[in-house]
C-alpha positions in Angstrom: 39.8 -55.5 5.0 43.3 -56.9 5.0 44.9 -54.6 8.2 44.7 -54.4 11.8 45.6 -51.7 14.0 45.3 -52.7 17.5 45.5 -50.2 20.5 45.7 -52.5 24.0 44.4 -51.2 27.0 47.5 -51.4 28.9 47.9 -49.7 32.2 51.0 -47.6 32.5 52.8 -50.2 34.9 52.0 -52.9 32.3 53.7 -51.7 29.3 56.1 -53.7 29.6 53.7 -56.5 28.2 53.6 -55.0 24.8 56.6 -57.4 23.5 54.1 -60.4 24.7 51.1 -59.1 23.4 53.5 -58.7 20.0 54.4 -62.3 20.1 50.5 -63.2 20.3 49.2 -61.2 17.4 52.4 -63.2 15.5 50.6 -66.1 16.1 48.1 -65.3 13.6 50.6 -63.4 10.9 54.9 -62.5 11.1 53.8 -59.1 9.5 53.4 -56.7 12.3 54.7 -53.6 13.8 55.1 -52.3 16.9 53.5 -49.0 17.9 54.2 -48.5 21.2 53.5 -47.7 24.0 50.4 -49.5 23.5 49.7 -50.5 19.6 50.6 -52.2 16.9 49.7 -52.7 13.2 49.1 -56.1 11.7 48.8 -57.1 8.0 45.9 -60.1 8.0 46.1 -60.7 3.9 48.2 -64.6 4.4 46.2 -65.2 7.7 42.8 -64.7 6.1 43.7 -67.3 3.8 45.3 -69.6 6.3 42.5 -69.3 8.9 39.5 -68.9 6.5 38.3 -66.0 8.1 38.5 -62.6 7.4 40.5 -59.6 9.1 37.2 -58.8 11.5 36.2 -62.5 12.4 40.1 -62.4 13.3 39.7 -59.4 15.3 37.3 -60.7 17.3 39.6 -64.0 17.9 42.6 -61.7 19.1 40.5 -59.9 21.3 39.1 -63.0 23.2 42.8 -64.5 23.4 44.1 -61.1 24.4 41.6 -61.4 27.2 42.1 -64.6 28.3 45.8 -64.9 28.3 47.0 -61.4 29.3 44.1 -60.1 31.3 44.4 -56.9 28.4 41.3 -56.0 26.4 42.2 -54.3 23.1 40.2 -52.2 20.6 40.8 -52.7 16.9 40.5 -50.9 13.6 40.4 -52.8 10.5 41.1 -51.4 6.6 42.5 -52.2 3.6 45.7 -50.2 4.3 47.5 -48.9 7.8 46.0 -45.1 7.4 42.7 -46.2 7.2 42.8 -49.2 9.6 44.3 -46.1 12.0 41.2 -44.0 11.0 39.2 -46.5 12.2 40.5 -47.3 15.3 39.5 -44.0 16.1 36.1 -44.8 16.6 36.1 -48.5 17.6 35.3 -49.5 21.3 36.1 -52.5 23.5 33.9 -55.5 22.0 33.1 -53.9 18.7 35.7 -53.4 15.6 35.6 -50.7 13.7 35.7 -51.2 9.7 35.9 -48.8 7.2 33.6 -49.8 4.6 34.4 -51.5 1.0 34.9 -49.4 -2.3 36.2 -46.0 -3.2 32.6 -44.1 -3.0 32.3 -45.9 0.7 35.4 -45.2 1.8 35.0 -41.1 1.3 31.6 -41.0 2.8 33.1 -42.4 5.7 35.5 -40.2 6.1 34.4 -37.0 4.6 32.8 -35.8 8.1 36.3 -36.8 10.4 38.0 -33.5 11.6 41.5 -33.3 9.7 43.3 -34.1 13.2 42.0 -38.2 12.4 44.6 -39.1 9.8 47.9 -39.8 11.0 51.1 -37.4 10.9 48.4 -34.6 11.4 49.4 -32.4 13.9 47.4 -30.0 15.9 49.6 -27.2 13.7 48.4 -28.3 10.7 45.1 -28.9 11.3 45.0 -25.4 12.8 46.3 -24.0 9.7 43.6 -25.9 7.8 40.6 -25.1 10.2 41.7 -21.1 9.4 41.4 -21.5 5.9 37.8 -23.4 6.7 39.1 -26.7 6.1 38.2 -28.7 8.9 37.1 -32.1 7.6 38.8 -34.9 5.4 35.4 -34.2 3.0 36.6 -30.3 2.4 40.3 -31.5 2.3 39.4 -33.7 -0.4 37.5 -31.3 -2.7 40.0 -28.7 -2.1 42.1 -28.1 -4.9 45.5 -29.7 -4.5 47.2 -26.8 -5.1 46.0 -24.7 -2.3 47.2 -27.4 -0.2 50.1 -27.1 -1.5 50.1 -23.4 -0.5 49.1 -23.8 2.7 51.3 -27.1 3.9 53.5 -27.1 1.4 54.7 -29.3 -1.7 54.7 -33.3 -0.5 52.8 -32.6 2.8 49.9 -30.8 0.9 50.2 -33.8 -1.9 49.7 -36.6 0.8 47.2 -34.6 2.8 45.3 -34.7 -0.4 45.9 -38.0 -1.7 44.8 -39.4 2.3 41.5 -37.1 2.3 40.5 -39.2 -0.9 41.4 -42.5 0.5 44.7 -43.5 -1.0 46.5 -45.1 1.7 49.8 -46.0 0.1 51.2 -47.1 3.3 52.4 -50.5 4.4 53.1 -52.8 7.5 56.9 -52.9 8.4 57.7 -55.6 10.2 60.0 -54.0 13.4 61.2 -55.5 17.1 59.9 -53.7 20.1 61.7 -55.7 22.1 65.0 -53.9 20.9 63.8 -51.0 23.5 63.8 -50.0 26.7 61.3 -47.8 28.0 61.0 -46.0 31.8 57.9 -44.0 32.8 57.9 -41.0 35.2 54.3 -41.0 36.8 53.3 -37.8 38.9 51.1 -38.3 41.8 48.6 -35.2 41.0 48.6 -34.2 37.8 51.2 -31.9 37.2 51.1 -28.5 35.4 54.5 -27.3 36.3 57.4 -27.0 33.4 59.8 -27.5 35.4 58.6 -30.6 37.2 58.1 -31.7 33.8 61.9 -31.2 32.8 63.1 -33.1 36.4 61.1 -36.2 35.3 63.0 -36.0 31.3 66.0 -35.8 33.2 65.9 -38.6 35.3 64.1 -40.7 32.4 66.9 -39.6 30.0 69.5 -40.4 33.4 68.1 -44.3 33.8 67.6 -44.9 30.2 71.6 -43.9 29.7 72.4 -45.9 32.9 70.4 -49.1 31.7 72.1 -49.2 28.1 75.5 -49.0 29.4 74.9 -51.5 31.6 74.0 -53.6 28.7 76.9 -52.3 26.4 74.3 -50.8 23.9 73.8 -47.9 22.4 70.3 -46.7 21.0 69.5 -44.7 17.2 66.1 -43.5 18.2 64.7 -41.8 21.5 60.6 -41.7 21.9 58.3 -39.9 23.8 55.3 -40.2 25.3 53.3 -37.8 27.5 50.2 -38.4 28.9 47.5 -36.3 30.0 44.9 -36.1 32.6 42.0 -36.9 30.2 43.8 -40.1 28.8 44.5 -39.2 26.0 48.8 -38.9 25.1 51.0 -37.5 22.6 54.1 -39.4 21.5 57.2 -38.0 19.5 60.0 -39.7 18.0 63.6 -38.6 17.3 66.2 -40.0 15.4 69.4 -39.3 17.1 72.5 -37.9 15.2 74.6 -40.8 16.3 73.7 -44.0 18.1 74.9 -43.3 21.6 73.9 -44.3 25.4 75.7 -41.0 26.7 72.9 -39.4 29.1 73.5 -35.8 28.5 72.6 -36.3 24.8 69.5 -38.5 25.5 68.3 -35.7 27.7 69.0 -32.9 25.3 66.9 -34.7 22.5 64.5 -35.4 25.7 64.0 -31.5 26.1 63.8 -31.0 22.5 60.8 -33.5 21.8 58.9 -31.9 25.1 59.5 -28.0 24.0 58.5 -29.3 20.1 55.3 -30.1 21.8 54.5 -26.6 22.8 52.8 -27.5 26.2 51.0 -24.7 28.1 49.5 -25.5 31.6 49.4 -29.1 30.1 48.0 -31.4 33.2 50.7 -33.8 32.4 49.6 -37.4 34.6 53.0 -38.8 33.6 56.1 -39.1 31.0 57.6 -42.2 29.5 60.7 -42.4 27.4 61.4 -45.3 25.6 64.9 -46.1 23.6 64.6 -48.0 20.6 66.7 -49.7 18.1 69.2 -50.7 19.8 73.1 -51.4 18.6 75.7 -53.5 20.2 77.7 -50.6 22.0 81.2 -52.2 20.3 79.7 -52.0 16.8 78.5 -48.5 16.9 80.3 -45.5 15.1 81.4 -42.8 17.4 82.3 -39.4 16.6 85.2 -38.4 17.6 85.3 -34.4 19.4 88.4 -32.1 20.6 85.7 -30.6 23.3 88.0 -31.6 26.8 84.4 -30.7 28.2 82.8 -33.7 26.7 85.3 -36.3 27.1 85.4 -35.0 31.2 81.8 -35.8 30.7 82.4 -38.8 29.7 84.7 -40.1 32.5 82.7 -38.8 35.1 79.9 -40.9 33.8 82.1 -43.7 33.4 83.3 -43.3 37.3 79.6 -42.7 38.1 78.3 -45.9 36.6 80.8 -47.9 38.6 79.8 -45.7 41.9 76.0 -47.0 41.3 76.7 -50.5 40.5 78.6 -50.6 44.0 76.1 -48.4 45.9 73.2 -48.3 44.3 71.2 -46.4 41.4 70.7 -43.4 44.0 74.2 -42.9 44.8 75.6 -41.0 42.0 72.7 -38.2 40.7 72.1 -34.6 38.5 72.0 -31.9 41.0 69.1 -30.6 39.2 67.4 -34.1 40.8 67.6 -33.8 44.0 64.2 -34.2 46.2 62.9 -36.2 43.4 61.7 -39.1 43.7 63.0 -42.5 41.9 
């Protein structure tokens, strides 16, 4: 076992510690990336050499020091690669780390009796596709013929689906900077079923996170999501915008179009966060240039408006479509 994935239990008004809790798990290895809001990945294979022990007896060290200097207990998944390590950490619990066990005929009796929805970049569409067919474990997955997964999820997906059923986890650890983000949570005080409640929040999200990185001249290339539900659990979607920008109306239009991808109906949605990452000196960023007199009014408004909160206050320039909403 050579990888960690690590899921911290982090309160919503603490995820701002992630970049900390980053900079401790470097301690032990520079080879880890970020998976916010709450996670990361972290490959072991130069630590278990340095520190003489391996990736669990680790574990249990970055557990204890997550403890004792954050006050943020963790669980942890180890594996030999960042698929299976994620597997894992689907059934590890506080105090305990989950392994997946050593050699090939191991590895796919572990996971042979997972529903599909445990390997990562399932989706609930696909497994739904899968479950119609009968398909509903990694163990039928992987004595399905690959072309009828093919046929059913197409050319590459049904050739990775396959390939990860039988435990091939061609995957790696990409080193990445989560503190080149910014990140601003909408919480509802009742759990909150109503679209368009849902929509004010992305829109005053998508309005701060604009606001934020023109106040810092940058500009960001990427726009997550993250809802999360009553039960706990949360579903996080990430988009890749079409040019790096900091202009609110485009951060909220790719805001609406991650929350209507996700198909939510009577969700009880406990509360939204949208996070900016990879983020661009505003100055060296390409911008495309439009004829639309609409869009550069936009612009200049916004401009005007920027200067109207810095004077006044973030509350003194605002969407109509927020008013009565709270900050």
């Amino acid at each position: 076992m050579t990888i960690l994935c690590v899921r911290f239990q982090l309160p919503p008004t603490r995820e701002a510690d992630l970049p900390r809790l980053l900079g401790m798990l470097e301690e032990f290895t520079p080879v880890v990336q970020a998976l916010p809001p709450d996670g990361a990945l972290a490959d072991l294979r130069g630590a278990e050499r340095y520190f003489g022990r391996d990736a669990v007896e680790l574990a249990s060290v970055i557990r204890v020091r997550s403890l004792a200097l954050y006050g943020v207990d963790c669980v942890i998944g180890a594996g030999p690669g960042p698929m299976l390590a994620r597997v894992a950490l689907g059934d590890a619990v506080p105090g305990v780390t989950s392994a997946v066990p050593e050699g090939r005929d191991a590895i796919a009796e572990f996971l042979a009796e997972k529903p599909v929805a445990a390997l990562p970049g399932v989706g609930t569409a696909t497994a739904r596709t899968l479950g119609d067919y009968g398909l509903d474990t990694l163990g039928l997955v992987a004595a399905a013929p690959l072309s009828t997964l093919q046929r059913l999820v197409g050319a590459k997906a049904g050739r990775e689906l396959h390939e990860k059923a039988n435990g091939v986890d061609r995957g790696r650890v990409v080193p990445n900077a989560v503190s080149r983000s910014l990140a601003t949570e909408r919480p509802f005080e009742r759990d909150e079923v109503d679209p368009d409640r849902h929509r004010r929040a992305l829109l005053s999200a998508a309005e701060e996170i604009g606001a934020r990185l023109r106040a810092l001249d940058k500009v960001c290339r990427t726009l997550t999501l993250t809802v999360r539900y009553a039960d706990r659990s949360a579903t996080t979607r990430s988009r890749t915008l079409t040019e790096p920008t900091a202009h609110s109306p485009a951060l909220t239009r790719t805001a609406y179009g991650m929350y209507e991808a996700l198909g939510l109906q009577r969700a009880r949605v406990r509360a939204i966060v949208l996070r900016a990452e990879g983020l661009d000196p505003a100055d060296q960023a390409s911008y495309q240039l439009t004829f639309d007199p609409v869009d550069e009014k936009t612009r200049r408004v916004e401009e005007v408006a920027d200067r109207a909160r810095a004077k006044f206050g973030p509350r003194a320039v605002m969407p109509g479509g927020l008013g009565g909403l709270a900050a």
